[in-house]
C-alpha positions in Angstrom: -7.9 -9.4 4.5 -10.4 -11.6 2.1 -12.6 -11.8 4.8 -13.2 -8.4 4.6 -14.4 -8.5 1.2 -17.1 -11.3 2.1 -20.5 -10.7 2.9 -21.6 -11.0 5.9 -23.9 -13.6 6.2 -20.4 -15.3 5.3 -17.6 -14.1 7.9 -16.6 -15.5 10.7 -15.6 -12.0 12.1 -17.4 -9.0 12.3 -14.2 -6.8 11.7 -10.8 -7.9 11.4 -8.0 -4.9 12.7 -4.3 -6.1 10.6 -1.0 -4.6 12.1 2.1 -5.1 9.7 5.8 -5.1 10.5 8.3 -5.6 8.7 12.1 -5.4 7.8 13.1 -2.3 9.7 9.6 -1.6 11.1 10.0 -5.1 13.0 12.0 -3.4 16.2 11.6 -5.0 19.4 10.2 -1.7 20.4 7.8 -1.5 17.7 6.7 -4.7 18.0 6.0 -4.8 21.7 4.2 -1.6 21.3 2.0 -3.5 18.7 1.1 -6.4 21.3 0.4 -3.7 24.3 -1.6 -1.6 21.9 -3.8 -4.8 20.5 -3.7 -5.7 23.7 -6.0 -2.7 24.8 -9.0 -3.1 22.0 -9.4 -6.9 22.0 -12.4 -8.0 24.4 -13.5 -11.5 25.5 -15.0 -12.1 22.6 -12.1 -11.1 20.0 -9.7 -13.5 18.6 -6.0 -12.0 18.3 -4.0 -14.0 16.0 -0.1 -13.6 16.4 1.8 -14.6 13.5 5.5 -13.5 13.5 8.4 -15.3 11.2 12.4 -14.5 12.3 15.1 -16.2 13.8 14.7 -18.1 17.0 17.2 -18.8 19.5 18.2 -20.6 23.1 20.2 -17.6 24.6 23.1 -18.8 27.7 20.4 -18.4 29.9 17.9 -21.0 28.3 15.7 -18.6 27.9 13.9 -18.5 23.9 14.2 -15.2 22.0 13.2 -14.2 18.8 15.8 -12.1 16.7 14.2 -8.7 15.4 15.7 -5.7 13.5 17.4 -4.7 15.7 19.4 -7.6 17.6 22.7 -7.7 18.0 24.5 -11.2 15.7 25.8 -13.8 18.2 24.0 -14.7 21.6 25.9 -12.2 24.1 23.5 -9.8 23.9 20.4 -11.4 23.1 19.0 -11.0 26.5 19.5 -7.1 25.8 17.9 -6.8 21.9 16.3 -9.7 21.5 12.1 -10.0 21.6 11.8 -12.4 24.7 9.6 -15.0 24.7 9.0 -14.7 28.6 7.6 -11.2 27.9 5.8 -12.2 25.0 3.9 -15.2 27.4 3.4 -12.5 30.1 1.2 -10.3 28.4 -0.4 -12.6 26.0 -2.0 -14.2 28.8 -3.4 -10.8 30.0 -5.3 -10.4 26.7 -9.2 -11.0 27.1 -10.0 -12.6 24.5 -8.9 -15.9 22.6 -5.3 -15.8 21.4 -3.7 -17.6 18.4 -0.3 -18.0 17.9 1.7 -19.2 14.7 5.4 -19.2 15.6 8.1 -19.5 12.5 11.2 -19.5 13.7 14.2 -22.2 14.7 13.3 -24.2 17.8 10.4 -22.3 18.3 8.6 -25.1 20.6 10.3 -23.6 23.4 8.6 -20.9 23.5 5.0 -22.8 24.0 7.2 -24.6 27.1 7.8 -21.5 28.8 4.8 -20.8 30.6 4.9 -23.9 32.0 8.8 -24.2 32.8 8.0 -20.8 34.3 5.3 -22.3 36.6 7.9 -25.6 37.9 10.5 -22.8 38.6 7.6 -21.1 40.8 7.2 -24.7 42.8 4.3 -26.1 40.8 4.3 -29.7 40.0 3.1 -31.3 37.1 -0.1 -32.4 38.7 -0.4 -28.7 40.3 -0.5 -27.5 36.6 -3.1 -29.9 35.3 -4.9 -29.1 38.0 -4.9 -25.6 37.4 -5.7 -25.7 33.3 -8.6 -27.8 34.4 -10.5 -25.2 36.7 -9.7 -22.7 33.6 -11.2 -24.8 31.6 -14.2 -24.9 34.3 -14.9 -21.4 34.8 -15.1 -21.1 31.1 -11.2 -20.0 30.9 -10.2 -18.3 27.6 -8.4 -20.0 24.9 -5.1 -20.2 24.0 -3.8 -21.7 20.7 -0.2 -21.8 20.1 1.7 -23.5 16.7 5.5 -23.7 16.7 7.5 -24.8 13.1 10.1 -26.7 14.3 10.8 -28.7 18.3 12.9 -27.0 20.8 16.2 -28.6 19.2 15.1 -28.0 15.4 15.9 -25.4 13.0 13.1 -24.3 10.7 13.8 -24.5 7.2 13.7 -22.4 4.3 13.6 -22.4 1.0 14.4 -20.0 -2.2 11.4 -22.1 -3.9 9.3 -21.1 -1.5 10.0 -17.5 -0.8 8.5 -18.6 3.0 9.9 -20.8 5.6 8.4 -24.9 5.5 5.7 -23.5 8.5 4.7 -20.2 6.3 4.5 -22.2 3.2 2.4 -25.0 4.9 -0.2 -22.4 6.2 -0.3 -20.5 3.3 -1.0 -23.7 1.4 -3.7 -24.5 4.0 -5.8 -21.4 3.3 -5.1 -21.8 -0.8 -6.5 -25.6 -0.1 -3.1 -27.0 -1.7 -3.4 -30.5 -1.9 0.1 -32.5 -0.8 0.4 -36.5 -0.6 2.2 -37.4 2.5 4.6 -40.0 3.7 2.1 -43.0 3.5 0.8 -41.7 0.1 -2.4 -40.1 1.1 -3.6 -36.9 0.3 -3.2 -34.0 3.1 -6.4 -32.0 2.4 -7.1 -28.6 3.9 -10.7 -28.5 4.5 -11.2 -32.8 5.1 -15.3 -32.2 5.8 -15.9 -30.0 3.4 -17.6 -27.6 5.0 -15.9 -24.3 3.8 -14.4 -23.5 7.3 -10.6 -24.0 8.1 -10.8 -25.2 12.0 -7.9 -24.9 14.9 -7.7 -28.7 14.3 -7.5 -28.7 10.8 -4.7 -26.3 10.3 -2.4 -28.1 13.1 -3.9 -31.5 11.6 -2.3 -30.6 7.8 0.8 -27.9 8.9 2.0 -31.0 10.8 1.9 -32.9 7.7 2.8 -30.5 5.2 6.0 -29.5 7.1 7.2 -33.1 7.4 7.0 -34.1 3.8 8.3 -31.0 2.1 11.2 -30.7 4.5 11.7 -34.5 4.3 10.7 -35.4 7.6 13.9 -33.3 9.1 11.3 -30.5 10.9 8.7 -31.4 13.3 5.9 -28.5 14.1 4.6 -29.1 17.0 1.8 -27.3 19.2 0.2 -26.1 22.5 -3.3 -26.2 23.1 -5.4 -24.3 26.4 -8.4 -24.6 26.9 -8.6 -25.2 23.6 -12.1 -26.0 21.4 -11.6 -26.2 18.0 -12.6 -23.1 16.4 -13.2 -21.8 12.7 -10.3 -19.6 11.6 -10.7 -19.1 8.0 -14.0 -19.0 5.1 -12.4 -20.8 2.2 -13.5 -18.8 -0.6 -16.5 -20.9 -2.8 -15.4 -22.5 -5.9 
């Protein structure tokens, strides 16, 4: 929403469309109506960015689901009332333009596996699916970034301090340009060349390290790049 507020010599974007759920709003109903109603207005040249924080879980069927507002407790019936990820991949993909995805939830790296687990299931080998990202990539293919908090057998952590999960805390501190010192005692800087723009590269670059020092290396973000340039995301505003 700062963007908006820049001129426009200075966006990135020419107009930037925010949907909101939250708490009670955040049905599965309401939120897949979101996704096919975004999914209508963004062309090939639009970025839509998909952020969405909430409980993941492996259901008995190994399938990854994201708990909403409306899901049932337990695992019985989360292939009923739980936001599947398998729906979520099949009409992502169908958008037009570039998609972003910034997944907080427990073991949420399973959800970036799925297209792919879906394509072995439908006989493609692993060379088969190189393969095929490579001609995407060759007939200009669009772009598909996708940022999970925590590996497929993770829980994402949280903390009262933060009023945000590690992943949420670590982006937020991205855009704010938040200095942390990692592991081997150098700084983690948001914007390393200076030149006002947060890339693709440069958020997964210091989320990665952000995440693993404040959660004492116990939570591993991981992510899943397509066809995948880096691209500016974010003006920093000018100090």
């Amino acid at each position: 929403l700062e963007q908006r507020n820049m001129p426009e010599d200075q966006r990135i974007f020419g107009d930037i469309t925010v949907e909101t759920l939250t708490n009670e709003e955040a049905t599965r109903e309401n939120i897949q109506k979101t996704i096919l109603n975004m999914k209508k207005i963004v062309s090939k040249n639009d970025i839509f960015l998909f952020f969405i924080s909430t409980h993941g879980e492996i259901g008995s069927d190994n399938q990854f689901y994201l708990r909403v507002y409306n899901t049932d407790p337990g695992l019985e019936l989360l292939s009923v009332n739980g936001l599947s990820n398998q729906w979520l991949v099949e009409h992502i993909n169908e958008f037009d333009g570039t998609v972003i995805q910034l997944m907080d939830a427990c073991h949420s790296a399973k959800a970036g596996m799925e297209k792919d687990l879906t394509a072995m299931k439908a006989g493609m080998s692993e060379t088969d699916m190189v393969v095929r990202d490579l001609q995407a990539t060759l007939s200009g293919g669009k772009g598909v970034y996708f940022y999970a908090s925590s590996n497929s057998k993770q829980l994402s952590q949280e903390r009262h301090e933060w009023q945000n999960g590690a992943f949420t805390e670590a982006i937020i501190g991205c855009f704010n340009q938040t200095e942390y010192i990692d592991f081997k005692n150098k700084p983690v800087i948001a914007d390393p060349n200076h030149d006002g723009f947060i890339y693709t590269d440069e958020l997964e670059s210091y989320i990665s390290s952000v995440v693993k020092k404040i959660t004492n290396g116990e939570q591993n973000p991981r992510s899943h790049l397509k066809n995948a340039e880096p691209i500016p995301i974010f003006v920093l505003p000018k100090k």
